[in-house]
C-alpha positions as CSV (number, residue, x, y, z in Angstrom):
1,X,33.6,15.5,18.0
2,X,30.8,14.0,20.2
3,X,28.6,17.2,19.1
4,X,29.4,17.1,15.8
5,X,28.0,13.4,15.4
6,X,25.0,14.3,17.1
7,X,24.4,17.4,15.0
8,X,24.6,15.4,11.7
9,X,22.9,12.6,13.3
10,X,19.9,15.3,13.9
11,X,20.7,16.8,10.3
12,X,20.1,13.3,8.3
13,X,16.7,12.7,10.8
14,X,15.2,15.9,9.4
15,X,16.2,15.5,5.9
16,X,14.7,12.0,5.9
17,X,11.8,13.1,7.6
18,X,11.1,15.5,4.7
19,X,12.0,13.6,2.1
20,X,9.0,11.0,3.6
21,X,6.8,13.8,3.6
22,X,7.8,14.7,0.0
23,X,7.0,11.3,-0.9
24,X,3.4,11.8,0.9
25,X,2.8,14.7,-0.6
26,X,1.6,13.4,-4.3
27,X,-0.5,10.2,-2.7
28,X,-4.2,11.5,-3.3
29,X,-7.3,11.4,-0.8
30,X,-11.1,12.0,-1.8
31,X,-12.4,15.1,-0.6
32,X,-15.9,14.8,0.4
33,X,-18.4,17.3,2.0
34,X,-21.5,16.5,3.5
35,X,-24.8,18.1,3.5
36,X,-26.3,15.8,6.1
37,X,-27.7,12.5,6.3
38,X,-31.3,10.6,7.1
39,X,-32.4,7.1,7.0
40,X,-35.0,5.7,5.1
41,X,-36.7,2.3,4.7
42,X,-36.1,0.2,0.9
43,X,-39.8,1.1,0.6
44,X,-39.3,4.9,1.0
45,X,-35.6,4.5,-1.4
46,X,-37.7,2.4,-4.1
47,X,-40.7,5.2,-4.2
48,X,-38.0,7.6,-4.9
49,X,-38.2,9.9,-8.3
50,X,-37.4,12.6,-10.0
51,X,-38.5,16.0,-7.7
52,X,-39.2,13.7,-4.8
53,X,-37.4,15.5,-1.3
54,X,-35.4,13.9,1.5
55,X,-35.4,15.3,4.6
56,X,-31.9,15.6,6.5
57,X,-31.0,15.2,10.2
58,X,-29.1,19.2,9.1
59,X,-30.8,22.6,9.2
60,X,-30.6,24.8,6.6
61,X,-27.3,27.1,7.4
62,X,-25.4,24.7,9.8
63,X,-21.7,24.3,9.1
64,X,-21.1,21.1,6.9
65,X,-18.8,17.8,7.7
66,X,-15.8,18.4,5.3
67,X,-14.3,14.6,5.1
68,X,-10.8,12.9,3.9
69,X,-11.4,9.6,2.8
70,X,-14.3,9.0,5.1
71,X,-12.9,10.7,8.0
72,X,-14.4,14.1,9.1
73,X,-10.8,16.8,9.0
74,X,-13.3,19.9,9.6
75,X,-16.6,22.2,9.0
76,X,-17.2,24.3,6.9
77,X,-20.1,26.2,4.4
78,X,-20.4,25.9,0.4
79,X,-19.4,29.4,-1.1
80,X,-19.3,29.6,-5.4
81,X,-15.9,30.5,-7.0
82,X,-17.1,32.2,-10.3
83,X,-19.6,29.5,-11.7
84,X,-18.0,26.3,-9.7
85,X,-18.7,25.2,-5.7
86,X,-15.9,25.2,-3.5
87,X,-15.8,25.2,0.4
88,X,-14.5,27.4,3.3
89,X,-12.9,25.6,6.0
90,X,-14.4,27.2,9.8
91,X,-13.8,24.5,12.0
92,X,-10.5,22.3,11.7
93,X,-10.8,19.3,13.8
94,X,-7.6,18.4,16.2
95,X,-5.0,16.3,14.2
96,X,-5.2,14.1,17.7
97,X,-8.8,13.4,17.5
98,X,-9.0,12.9,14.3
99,X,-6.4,9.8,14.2
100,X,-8.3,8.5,17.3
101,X,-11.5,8.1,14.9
102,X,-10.1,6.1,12.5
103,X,-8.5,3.4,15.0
């Protein structure tokens, strides 16, 4: 009877435990990916116009940061899906490390 209890005990953990994950399932994050970055004084940012070119800190090629709300998830590359961008995923980053960045 003991067992029994314990099975159904470990039966109704599970099915809440995807039920929760159900529920998580339709929330909805920003996908971001990004080329690279640079810094730049308010003078260089107000002289900016139309054809003007930023240098990034990235060289041409290198995998790019694929981010979830802000945090980096992975790299990957840019490839084109008929007439549309999309990305490849190369590198996932470790679930572990990846909660450790954003506390």
């Amino acid at each position: 009877m003991a067992e029994k209890k314990s099975t159904d005990s470990a039966e109704n953990s599970e099915n809440l435990t995807k039920e929760k994950l159900q529920f998580l399932e339709n929330i909805e994050v920003e996908l971001s990916v990004e080329v690279g970055r640079t810094e730049i004084t308010i003078r260089e940012l107000l002289r900016l116009n139309e054809g003007s070119v930023v240098e990034l800190d990235r060289l041409a090629g290198d995998p790019l940061d694929i981010l979830v709300n802000g945090t980096k998830i992975a790299r990957g590359e840019i490839v084109m899906i008929g007439e549309r961008y999309g990305v490849r995923f190369d590198d996932i980053v470790d679930p572990v490390k990846r909660v450790e960045s954003v506390s």
